[in-house]
C-alpha positions in Angstrom: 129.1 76.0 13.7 126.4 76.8 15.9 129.1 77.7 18.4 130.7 80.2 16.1 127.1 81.8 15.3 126.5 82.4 18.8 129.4 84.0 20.0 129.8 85.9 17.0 126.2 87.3 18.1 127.4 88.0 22.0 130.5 89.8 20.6 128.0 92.0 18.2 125.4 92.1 21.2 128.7 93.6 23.6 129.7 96.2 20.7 126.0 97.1 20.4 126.2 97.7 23.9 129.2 99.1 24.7 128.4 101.8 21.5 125.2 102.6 23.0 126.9 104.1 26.3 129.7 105.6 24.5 132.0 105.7 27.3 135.5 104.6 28.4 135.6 103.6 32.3 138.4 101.7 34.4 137.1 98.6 36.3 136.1 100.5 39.1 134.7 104.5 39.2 132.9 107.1 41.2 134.2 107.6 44.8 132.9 104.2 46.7 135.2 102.8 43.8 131.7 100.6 42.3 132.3 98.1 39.9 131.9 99.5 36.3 129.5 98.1 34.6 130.7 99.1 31.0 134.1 98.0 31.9 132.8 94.4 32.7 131.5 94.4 29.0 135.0 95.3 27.9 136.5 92.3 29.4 133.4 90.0 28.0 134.8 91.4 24.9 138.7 90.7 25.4 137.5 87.2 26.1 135.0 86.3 23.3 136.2 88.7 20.4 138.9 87.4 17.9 142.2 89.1 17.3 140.3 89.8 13.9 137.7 91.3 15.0 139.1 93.2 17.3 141.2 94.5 14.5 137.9 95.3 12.8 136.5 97.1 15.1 139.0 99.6 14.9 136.9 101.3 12.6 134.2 101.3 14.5 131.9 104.8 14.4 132.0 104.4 18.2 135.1 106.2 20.0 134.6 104.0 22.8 134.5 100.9 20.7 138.1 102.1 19.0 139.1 102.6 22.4 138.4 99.0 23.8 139.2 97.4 20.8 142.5 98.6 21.1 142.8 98.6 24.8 142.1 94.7 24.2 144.7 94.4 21.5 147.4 95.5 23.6 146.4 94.0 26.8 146.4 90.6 25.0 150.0 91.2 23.7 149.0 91.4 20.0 149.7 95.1 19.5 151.9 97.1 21.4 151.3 100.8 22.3 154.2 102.2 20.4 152.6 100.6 17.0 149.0 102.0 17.7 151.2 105.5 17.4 
């Protein structure tokens, strides 16, 4: 249980987060092609974040949440792109 509780708080912790900046990167940006630091968090979230919960968050006030959420839901083969249309 105490398992559940805490990543349940990281996944809400990388939303939080990932709202907060409000933006959709690739894994690398910017000319010297750095490591994103947002898109790190997106992959945090792929990993920790249930196929519920990413369903939930959906509907999330933050575009760039939506946009993960379903980013992860297709790259995880539960969705694909012609049904998010």
């Amino acid at each position: 249980m105490l398992l559940a509780v805490s990543s349940c708080q990281d996944v809400d912790s990388l939303v939080s987060s990932i709202a907060k900046e409000n933006t959709v990167e690739c894994d690398v940006v910017g000319l010297a092609g750095s490591s994103s630091s947002i898109h790190k968090k997106f992959e945090k979230l792929k990993r920790k974040a249930s196929e519920e919960k990413l369903i939930e968050l959906t509907n999330h006030d933050s575009l760039a949440v939506v946009g993960y959420s379903l980013y992860a839901l297709v790259d995880k083969k539960l969705v694909t792109p012609d049904e998010l249309l």
